[in-house]
TITORVEX-888296 format. One record per residue (C-alpha): x, y, z; residue in one letter. Coordinates in nm, 2 decimals, decimal comma. Layout:
REM residues N
((X Y Z) A) ...
***
This chain:
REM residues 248
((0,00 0,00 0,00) X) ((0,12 0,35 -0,10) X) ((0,19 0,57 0,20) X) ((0,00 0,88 0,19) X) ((0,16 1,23 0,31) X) ((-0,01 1,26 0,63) X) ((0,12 0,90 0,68) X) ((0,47 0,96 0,65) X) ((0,44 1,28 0,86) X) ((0,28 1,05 1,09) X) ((0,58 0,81 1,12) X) ((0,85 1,11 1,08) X) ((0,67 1,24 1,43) X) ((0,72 0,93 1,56) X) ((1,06 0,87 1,53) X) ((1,16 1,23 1,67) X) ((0,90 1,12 1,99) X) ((1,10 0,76 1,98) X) ((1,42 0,94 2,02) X) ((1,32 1,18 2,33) X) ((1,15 0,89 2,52) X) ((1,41 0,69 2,48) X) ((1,66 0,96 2,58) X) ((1,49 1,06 2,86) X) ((1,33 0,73 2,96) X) ((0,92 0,86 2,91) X) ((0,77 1,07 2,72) X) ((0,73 0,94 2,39) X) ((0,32 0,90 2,42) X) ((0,30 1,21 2,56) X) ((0,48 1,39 2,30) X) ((0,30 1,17 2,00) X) ((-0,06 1,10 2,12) X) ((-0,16 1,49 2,09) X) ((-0,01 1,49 1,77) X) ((-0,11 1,21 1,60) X) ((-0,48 1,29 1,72) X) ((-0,43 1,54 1,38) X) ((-0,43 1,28 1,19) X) ((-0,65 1,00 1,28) X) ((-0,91 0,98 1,50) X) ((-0,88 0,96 1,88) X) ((-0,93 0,59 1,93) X) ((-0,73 0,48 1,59) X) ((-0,49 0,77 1,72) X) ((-0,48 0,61 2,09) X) ((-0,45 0,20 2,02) X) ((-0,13 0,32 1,73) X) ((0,06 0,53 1,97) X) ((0,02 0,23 2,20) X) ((0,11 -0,01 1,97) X) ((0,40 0,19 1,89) X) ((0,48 0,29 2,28) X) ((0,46 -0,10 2,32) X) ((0,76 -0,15 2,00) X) ((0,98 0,12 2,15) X) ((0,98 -0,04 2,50) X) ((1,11 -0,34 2,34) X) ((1,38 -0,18 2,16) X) ((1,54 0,03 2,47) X) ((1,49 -0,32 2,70) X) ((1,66 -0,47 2,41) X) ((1,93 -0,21 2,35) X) ((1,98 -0,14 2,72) X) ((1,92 -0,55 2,89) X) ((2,28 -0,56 3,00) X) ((2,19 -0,25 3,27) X) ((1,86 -0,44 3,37) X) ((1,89 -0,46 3,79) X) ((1,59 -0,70 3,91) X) ((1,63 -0,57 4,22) X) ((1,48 -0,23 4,19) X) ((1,29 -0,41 3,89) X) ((1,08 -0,59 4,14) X) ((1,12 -0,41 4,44) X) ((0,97 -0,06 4,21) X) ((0,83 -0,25 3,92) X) ((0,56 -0,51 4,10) X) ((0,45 -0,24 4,35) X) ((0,40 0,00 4,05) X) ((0,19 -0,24 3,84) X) ((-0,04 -0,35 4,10) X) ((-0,15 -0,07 4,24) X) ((-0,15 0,13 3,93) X) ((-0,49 -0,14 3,88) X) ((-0,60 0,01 4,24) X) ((-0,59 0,32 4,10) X) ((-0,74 0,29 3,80) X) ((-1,06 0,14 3,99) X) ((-1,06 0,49 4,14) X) ((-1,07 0,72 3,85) X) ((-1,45 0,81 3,84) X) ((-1,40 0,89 4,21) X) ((-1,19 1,17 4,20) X) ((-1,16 1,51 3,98) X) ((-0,87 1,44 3,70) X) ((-0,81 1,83 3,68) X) ((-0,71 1,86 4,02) X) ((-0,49 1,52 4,01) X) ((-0,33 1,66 3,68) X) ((-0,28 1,99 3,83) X) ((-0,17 1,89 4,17) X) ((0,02 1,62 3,95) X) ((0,18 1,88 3,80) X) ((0,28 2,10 4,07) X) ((0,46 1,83 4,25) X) ((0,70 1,74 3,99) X) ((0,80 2,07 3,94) X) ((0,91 2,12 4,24) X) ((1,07 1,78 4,24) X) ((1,23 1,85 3,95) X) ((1,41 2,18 4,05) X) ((1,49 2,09 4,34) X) ((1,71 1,83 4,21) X) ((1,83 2,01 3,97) X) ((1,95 2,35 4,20) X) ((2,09 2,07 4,42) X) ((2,21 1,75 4,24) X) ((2,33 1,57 4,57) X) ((1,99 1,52 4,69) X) ((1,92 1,13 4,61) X) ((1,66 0,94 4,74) X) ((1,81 0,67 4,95) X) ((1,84 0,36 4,73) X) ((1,69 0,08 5,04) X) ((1,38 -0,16 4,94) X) ((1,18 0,02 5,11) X) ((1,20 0,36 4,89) X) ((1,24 0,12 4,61) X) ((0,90 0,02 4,69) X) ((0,73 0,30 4,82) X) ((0,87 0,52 4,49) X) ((0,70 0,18 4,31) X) ((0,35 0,20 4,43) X) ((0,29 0,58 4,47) X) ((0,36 0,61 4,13) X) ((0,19 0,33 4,01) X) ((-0,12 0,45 4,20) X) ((-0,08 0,77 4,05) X) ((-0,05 0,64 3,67) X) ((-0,38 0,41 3,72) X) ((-0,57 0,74 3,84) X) ((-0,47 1,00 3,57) X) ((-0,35 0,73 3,28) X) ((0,03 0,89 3,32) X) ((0,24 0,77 3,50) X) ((0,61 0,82 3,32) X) ((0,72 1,16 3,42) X) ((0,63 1,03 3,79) X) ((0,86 0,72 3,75) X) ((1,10 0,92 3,63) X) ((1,09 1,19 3,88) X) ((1,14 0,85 4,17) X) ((1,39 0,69 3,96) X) ((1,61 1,00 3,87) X) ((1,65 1,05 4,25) X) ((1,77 0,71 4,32) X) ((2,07 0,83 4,09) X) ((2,11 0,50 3,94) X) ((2,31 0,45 3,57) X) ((2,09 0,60 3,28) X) ((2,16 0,28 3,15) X) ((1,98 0,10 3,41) X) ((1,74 0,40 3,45) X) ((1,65 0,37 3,05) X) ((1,59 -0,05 3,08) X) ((1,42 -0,03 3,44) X) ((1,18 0,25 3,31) X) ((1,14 0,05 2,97) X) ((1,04 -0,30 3,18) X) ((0,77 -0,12 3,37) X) ((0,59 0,07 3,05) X) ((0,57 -0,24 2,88) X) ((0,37 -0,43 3,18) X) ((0,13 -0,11 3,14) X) ((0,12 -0,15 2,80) X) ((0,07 -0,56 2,79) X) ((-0,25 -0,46 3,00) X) ((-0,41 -0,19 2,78) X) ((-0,35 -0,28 2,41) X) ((-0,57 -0,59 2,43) X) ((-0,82 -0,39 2,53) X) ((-0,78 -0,15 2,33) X) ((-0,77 -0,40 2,00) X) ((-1,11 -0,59 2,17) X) ((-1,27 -0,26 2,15) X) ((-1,20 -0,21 1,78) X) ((-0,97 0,07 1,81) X) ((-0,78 -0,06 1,55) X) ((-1,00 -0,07 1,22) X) ((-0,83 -0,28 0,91) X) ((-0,76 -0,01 0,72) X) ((-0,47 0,10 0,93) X) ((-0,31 -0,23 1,01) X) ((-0,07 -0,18 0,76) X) ((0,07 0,10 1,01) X) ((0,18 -0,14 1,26) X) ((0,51 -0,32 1,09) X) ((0,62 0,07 1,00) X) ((0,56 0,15 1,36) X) ((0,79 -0,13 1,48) X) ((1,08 -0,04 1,20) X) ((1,06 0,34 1,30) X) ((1,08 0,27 1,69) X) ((1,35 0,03 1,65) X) ((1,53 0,29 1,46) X) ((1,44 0,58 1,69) X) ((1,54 0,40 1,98) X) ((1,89 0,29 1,87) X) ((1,94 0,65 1,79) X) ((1,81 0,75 2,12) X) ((2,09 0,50 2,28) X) ((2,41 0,62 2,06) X) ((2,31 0,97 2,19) X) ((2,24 0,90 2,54) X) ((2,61 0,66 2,55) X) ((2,76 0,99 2,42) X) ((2,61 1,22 2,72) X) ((2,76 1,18 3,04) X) ((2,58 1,12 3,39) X) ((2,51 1,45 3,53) X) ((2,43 1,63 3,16) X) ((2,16 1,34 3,15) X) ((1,98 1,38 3,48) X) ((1,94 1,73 3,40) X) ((1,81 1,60 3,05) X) ((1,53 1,41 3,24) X) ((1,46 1,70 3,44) X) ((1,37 1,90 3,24) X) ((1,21 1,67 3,04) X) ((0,97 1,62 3,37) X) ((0,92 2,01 3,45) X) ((0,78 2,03 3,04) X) ((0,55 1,74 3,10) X) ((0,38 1,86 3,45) X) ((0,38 2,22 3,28) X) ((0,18 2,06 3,07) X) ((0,00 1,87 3,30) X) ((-0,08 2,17 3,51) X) ((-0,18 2,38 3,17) X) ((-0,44 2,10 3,11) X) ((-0,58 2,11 3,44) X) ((-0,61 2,50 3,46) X) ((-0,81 2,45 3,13) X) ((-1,07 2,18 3,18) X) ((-1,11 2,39 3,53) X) ((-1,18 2,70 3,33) X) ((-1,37 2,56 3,09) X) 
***
């Protein structure tokens, strides 16, 4: 099938979002869902940049599985995934403006504070490990985000950004294993846009070794401060969507 101009504007978008989540460990959703809703749809838009969220996780585990630490992969990872289903059992209860905003707030202040004072860490015992795990998981099942979060936990253990990139990459593809079935059950995914999905996979498979031959290049500290900021544009965001739907 011949690609169309809006298609391959589609997939260019999607290797530049492969290339920032991968660098900074999250993101890559955030940065293509808005986007690609231009083009398609919102629920063909939603299951493809899942699908495609779901090929890029697999590339940085596979590019980055020599850094993979299953200690902090269980002791962050399991807490994370279960209660991130607690939470999402609670998302009808509670006002998703004020999580988003509040969400937002948090991480900003997180995120600078690590950043005017780089020796602040969190202290790298289980039982941050797996308090870090299931706050943020609870928070991701309430608002549908959770990656900035994780990363904002993660960045303050001040682990490798090897082991940081594959840790973070484990845990998005358990929340990704969960919702793409449903989303395909649904009928998200109608036939005429199948042909997307083995384009998908080649683009995030390039975007995310391209991610990794930047990130090897970048040294610790230059990369922390990468993710940072990375966060504090995401919960601007978060807090510029929640100041909207509040006003509107």
């Amino acid at each position: 099938m011949t690609l169309e101009t809006t298609d391959i504007v589609f997939v260019i978008i999607g290797f530049l979002s492969e290339i920032v989540g991968t660098m900074a460990g999250f993101g890559s959703s955030t940065i293509y869902l808005p986007l690609a809703s231009y083009f398609f749809d919102f629920k063909t838009a939603l299951v493809l940049v899942a699908i495609y969220h779901f090929f890029g996780n697999i590339s940085r585990i596979a590019f980055f599985n020599h850094a993979l630490d299953k200690k902090i992969l269980l002791l962050f990872g399991i807490p994370s995934f279960l209660l991130s289903l607690i939470g999402a059992t609670l998302v009808g209860e509670l006002s998703q403006t004020f999580l988003k905003f509040v969400l937002g707030l948090f991480l900003i202040v997180i995120s600078f504070t690590f950043l005017l004072n780089p020796k602040i860490t969190f202290p790298t015992n289980g039982k941050s490990l797996v308090s870090g795990g299931a706050i943020s998981g609870f928070i991701t099942g309430l608002v549908g985000t959770g990656g900035a979060l994780r990363a904002a936990f993660l960045t303050g253990l001040k682990i490798e950004k090897e082991k940081y990139i594959a840790t973070t990459a484990v845990i998005a593809l358990g929340t990704d294993a969960t919702r793409i079935p449903s989303y395909l059950s649904a009928g998200y995914l109608s036939e005429q846009y199948v042909y997307l999905t083995p384009i998908l996979f080649a683009v995030a498979v390039i975007g995310s070794y391209v991610g990794k031959k930047i990130v090897t290049k970048i040294d610790q500290d230059k990369f922390k401060k990468t993710v940072l900021i990375a966060i504090i544009l995401v919960s601007a965001k978060f807090i510029i969507d929640g100041l909207t739907e509040f006003l509107i």
